[in-house]
C-alpha positions as CSV (number, residue, x, y, z in Angstrom):
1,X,-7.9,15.4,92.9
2,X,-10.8,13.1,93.7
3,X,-11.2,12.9,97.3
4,X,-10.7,9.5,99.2
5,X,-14.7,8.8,100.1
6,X,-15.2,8.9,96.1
7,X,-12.7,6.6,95.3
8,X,-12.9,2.8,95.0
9,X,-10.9,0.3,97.2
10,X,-9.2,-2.4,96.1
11,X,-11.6,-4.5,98.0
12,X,-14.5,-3.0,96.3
13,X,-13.3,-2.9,92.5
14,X,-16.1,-4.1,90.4
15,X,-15.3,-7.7,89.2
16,X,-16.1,-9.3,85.8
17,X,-19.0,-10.6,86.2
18,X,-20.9,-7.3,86.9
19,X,-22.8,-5.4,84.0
20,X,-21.8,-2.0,84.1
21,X,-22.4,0.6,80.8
22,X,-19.5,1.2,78.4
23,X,-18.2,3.9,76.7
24,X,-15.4,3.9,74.3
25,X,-13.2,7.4,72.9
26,X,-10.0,7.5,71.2
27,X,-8.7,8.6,74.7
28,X,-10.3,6.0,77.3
29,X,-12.9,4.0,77.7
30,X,-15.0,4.0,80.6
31,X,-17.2,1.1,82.5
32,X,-20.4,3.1,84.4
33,X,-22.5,1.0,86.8
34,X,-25.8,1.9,87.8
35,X,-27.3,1.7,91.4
36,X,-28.6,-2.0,91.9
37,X,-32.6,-1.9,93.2
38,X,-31.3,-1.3,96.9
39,X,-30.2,2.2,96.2
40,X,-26.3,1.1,96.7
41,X,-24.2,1.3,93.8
42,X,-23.3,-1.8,92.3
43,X,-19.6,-3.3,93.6
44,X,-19.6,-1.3,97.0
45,X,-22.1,-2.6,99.5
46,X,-20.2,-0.2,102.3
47,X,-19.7,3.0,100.0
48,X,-23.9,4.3,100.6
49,X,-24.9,6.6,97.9
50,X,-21.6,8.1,97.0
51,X,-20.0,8.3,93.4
52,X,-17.0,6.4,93.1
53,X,-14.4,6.7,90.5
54,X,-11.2,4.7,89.9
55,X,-8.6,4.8,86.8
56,X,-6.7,2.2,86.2
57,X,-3.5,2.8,83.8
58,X,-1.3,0.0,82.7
59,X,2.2,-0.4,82.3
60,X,1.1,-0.9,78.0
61,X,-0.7,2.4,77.8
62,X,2.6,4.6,79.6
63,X,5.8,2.6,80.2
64,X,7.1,5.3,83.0
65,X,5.2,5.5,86.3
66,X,5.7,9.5,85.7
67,X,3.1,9.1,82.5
68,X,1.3,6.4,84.3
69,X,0.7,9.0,87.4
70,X,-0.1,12.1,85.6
71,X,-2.4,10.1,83.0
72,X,-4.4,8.8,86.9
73,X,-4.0,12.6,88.1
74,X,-5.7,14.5,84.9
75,X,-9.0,11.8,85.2
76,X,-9.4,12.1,88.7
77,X,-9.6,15.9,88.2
78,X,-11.3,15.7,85.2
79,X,-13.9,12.8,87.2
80,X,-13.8,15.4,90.1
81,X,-15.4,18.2,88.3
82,X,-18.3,16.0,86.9
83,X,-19.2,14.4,90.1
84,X,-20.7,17.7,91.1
85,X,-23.7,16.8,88.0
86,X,-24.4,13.5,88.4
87,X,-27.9,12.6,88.7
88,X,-27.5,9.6,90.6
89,X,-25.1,8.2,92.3
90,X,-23.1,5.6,90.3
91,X,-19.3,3.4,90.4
92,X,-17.1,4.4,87.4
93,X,-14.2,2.9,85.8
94,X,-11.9,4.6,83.5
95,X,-9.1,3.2,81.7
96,X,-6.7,5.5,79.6
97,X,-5.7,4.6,76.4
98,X,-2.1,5.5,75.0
99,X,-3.3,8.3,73.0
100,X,-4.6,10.1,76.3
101,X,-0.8,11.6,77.8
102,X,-0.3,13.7,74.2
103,X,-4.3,14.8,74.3
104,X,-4.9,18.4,75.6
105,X,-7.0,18.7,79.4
106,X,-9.8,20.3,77.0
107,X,-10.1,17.4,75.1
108,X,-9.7,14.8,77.6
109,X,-12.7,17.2,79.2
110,X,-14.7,17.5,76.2
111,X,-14.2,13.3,75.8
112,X,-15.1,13.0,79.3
113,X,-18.7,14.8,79.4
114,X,-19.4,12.8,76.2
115,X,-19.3,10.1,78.1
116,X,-20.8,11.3,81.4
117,X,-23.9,12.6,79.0
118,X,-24.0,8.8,76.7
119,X,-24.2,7.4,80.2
120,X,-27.4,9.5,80.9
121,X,-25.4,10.9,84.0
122,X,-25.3,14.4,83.1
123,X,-27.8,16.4,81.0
């Protein structure tokens, strides 16, 4: 699970009229945004140079909040393991698409890097 310090507030979430990066897979697609010039990622002024991560999983993609919860639980682990390889610190948005809760955790992984690495976060 991602811990707390990596994970965006309510208060925080990005809004709509901030540019972020976005990648799309049959499984989610993904909003990254970049540091803005003052070294603080864009959409948390109080978060410093920490990665932060949010999924967001709605009631169209899994009707029961058991699906709903274990969709949020497999991308914050999957997030969690690729935080440790970012090259700079960045706020990222994932949102599951209904094909995601009968994918494998290997190929929400390998969907998950692809992203991380057309993002230029990883190498």
């Amino acid at each position: 699970m991602l811990p707390s310090k990596n994970r965006i507030l309510r208060k925080d979430f990005p809004t709509h009229k901030m540019q972020g990066f976005r990648t799309f897979s049959p499984f989610f697609s993904a909003v990254f945004y970049k540091p803005s010039n003052k070294g603080i990622p864009s959409g948390c002024e109080r978060c410093g140079l920490e990665s932060r991560a949010s999924v967001v999983v709605s009631k169209k993609t899994a009707k029961t909040a058991v699906v709903r919860n274990r969709l949020r639980r497999r991308f914050y682990e999957l997030l969690d393991q690729n935080f440790k390889k970012l090259l700079t610190p960045t706020t990222i948005v994932v949102y599951p698409k209904i094909d995601a809760h009968k994918a494998t955790f290997e190929e929400l992984s390998r969907e998950v890097e692809k992203a991380f690495r057309l993002a230029k976060l990883i190498k």
